[in-house]
C-alpha positions in Angstrom: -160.1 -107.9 3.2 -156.6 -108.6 2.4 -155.9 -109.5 -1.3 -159.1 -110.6 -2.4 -162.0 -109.8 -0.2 -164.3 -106.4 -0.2 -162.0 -103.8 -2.2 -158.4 -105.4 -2.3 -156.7 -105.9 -5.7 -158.0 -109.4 -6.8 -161.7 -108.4 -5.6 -165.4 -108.1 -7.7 -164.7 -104.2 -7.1 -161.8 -103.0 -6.2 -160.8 -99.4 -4.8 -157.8 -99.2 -7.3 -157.2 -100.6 -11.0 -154.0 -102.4 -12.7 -152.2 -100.4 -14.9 -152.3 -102.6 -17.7 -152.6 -102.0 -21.6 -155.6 -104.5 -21.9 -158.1 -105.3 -19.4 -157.2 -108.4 -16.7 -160.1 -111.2 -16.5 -163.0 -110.6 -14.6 -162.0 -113.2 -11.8 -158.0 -113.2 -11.3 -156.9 -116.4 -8.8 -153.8 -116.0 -6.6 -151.8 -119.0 -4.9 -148.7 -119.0 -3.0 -147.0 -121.2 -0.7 -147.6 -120.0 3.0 -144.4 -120.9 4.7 -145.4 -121.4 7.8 -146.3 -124.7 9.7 -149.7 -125.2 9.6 -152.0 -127.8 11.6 -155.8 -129.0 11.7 -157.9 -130.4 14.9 -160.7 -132.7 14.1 -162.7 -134.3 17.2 -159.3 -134.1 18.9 -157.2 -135.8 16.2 -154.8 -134.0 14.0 -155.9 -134.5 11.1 -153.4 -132.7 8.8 -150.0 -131.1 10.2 -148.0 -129.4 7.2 -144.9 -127.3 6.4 -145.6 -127.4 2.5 -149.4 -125.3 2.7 -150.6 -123.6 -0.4 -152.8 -120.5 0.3 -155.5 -119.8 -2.3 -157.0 -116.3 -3.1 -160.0 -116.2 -4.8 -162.4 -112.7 -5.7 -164.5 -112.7 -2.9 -163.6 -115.6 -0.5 -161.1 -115.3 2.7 -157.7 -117.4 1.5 -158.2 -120.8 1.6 -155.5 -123.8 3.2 -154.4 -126.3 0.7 -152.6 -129.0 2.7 -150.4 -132.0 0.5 -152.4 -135.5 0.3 -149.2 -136.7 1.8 -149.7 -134.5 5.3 -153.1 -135.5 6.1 -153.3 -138.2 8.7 -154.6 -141.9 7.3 -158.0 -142.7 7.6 -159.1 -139.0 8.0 -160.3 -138.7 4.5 -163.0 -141.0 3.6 -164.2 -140.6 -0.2 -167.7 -139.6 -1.4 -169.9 -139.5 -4.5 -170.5 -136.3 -4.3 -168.4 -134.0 -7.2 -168.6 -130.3 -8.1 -166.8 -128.2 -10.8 -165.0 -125.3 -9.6 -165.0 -122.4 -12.7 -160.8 -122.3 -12.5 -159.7 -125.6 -11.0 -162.6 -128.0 -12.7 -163.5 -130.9 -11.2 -163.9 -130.7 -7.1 -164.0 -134.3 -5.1 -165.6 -134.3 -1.7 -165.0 -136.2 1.7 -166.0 -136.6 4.7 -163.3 -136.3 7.3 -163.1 -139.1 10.6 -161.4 -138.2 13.7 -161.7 -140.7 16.3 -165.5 -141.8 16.0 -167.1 -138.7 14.8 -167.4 -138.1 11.3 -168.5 -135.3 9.3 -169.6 -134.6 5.6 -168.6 -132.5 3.0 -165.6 -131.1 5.1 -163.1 -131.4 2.8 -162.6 -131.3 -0.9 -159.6 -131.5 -3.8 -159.3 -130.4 -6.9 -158.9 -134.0 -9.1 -157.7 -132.6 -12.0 -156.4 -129.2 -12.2 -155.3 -127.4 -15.3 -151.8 -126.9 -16.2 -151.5 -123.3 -15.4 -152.9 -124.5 -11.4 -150.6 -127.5 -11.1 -149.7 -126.8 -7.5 -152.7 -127.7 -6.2 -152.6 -131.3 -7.6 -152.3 -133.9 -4.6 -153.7 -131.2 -2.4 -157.1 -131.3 0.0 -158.4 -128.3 1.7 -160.9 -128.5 4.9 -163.7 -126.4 5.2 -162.6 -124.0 8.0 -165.5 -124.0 10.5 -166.1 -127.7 10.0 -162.6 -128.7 12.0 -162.1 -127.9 15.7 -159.2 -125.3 14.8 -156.4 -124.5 13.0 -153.0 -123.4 14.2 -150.0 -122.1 13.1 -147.4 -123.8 15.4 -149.1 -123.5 18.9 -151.3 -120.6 18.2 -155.2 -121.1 17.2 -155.6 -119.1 13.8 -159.1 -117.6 14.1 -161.5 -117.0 11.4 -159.6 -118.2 8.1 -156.5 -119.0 6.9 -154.1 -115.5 7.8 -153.9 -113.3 4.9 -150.5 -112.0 4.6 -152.0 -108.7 2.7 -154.2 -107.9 5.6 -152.6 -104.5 7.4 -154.5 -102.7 10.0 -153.0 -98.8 10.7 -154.2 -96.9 13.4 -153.4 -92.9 13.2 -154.4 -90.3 15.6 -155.6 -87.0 14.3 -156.5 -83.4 15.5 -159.9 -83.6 13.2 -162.6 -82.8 14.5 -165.5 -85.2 13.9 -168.7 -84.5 15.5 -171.9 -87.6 15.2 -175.3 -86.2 15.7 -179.2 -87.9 15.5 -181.5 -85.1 14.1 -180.4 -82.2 16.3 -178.8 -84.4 19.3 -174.7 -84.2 19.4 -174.3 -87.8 19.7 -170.5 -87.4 19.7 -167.8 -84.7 19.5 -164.2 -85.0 19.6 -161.1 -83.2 18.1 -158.9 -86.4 19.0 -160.4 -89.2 17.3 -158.5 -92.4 15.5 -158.6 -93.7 12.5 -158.0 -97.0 11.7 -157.2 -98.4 8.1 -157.9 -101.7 7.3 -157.0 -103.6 3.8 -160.2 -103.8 1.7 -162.0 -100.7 3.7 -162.9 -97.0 3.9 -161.5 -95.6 6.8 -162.9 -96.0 9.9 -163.1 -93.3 12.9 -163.5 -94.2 16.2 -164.0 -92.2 19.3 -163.0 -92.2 23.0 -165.9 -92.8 25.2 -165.0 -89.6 27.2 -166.3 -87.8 24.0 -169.1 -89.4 23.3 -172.6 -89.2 25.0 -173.3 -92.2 26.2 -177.4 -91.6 26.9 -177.7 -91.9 23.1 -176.0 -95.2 22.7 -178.4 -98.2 23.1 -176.8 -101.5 23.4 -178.4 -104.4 20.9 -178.3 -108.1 20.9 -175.6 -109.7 18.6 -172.1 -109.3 18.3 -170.0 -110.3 15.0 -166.3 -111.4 15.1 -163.5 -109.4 13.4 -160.6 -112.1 12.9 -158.1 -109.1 13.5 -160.0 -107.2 15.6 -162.2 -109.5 18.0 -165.5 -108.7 19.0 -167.9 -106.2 18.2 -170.3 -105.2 20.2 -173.4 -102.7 18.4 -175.5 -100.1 19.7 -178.8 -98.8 18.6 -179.0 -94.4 18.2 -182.3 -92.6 18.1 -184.1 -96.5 17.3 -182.0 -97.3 14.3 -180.0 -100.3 14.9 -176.6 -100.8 14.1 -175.3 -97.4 14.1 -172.7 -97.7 16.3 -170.4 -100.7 17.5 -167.4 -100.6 19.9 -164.1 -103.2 20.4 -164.2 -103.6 24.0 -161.3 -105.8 24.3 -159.5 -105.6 20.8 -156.6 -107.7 20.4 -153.5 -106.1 21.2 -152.3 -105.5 17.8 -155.6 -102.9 17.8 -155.9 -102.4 21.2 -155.8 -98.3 21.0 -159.2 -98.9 19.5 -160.7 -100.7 22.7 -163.7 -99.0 24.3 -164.0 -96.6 21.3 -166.7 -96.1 19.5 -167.3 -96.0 15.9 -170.2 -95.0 14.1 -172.0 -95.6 10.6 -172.1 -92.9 8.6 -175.2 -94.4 6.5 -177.4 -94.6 9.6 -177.0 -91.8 11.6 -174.8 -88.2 10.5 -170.9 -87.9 11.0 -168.5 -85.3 9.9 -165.4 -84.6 9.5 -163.6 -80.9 9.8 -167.7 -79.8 8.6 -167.8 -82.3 6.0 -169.9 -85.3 5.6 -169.1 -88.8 5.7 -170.7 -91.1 3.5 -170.7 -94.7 2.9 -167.9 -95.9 0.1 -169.7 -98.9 -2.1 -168.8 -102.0 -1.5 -168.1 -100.9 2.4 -170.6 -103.0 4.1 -169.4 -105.1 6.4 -169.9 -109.0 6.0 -170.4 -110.3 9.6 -167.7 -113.4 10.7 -169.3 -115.9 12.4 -167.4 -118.0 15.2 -165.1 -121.0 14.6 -166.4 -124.2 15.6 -165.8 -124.6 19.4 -165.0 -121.2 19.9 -166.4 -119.1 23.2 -166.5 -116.0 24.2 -164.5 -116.7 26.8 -161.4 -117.6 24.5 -161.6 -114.7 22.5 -161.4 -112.7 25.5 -158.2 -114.7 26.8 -156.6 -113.7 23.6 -156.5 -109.9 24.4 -155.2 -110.8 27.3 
């Protein structure tokens, strides 16, 4: 996703490749300043509230919020013995953060002594995302991680005609489809419910969370599980996509115009978990 995360630039394996005379490093770190007001909930304290954020990307993690020393509220740091050595940024202190009476550890962290070419992360503590109550840019609840400015979502109709079938059973056919492109992915086709037959879709427990798109729910297609999911209510930046269905083309067969889809490496999907505190409910009020 974004810069970083499955097949974007800085990533283990990206899609594309700098056009450079000699090879980049294996892992390439990213920081800029966000430039937005950022804010953290703790045990419903505000624990750090910050116009001067530093966003970190790093090969294979979502960006991470650094927030100055001098924006984190007093007392809701409390120092630890425990130390770890991050590969770039060398030594890591921990701490356990304190809102009101509750406490919890390993929540937080800074890099003690970073090296010169990392300097602006020196007086600079980052809280471990689904460890707070929330984090919000000016009013608004950020969901999932810190927003990743390089994250782009396209959605495109097309005349194609893609057609899904289990063993000899047209599970869908339509010649109006979307497809939606998302930073980091293969494209992704997704049908209207009108085209597809519904008999073959078998609705699973579980759902995962997209932090751009919302939740997924998956259905089950001749027994094999996850070979279909569908955006009920996506968020309104996706929303053509709600009550689609989209289907995976490792699992069951999909083509396109006659040819067949496969699954790109590096395309499956790590599942989001929920933010601490964070219903159903919630995420449905956000489509709204």
């Amino acid at each position: 996703m974004g810069l970083a995360w499955q097949q974007g630039p800085l990533a283990a394996h990206a899609a594309g490749r700098f056009l450079t005379p000699e090879p980049l490093p294996q892992r390439v770190l990213f920081a800029e300043p966000l430039r937005r007001r950022m804010r953290a909930r703790f045990a419903g304290d505000w624990v750090a509230d910050s116009e001067d954020v530093v966003l970190l990307h790093e090969p294979g993690r979502y960006p991470v919020a650094y927030f100055p020393l001098k924006d984190v509220a007093d007392g809701a740091l409390l120092s630890t013995e425990r130390t770890t050595r991050h590969r770039e940024l060398g030594p890591t202190a921990w701490y356990t953060v304190r809102g009101g009476d509750t406490e919890t550890e390993r929540a937080a962290w800074r890099h003690t002594e970073p090296p010169d070419f990392a300097r602006e992360f020196e007086g600079r503590v980052a809280f471990a995302w689904r460890a707070m109550d929330a984090f919000y840019e000016e009013d608004d609840r950020i969901l999932g991680h810190a927003a990743d400015a390089y994250h782009r979502i396209d959605i495109r109709s097309t005349s194609r005609e893609l057609v899904v079938r289990d063993g000899d059973r047209v599970v869908a056919r339509s010649q109006h489809p979307l497809v939606l492109y998302e930073s980091g992915f293969a494209p992704r086709w997704y049908v209207p419910r009108a085209d597809v037959d519904e008999g073959a879709l078998q609705p699973v427990e579980g759902r995962t969370f997209c932090p751009y798109k919302g939740l997924a729910d998956y259905f089950a297609i001749g027994g094999t599980p996850g070979a279909a999911w569908s955006y009920e209510d996506a968020y309104p930046e996706v929303e053509r996509v709600s009550g689609h269905v989209s289907f995976e083309p490792d699992k069951v067969e999909v083509t396109l115009d006659g040819e067949r889809l496969r699954l790109e490496p590096g395309q499956n999907v790590i599942s989001h978990g929920m933010d601490r505190g964070l219903d159903v409910e919630e995420l449905r009020r956000a489509t709204a």
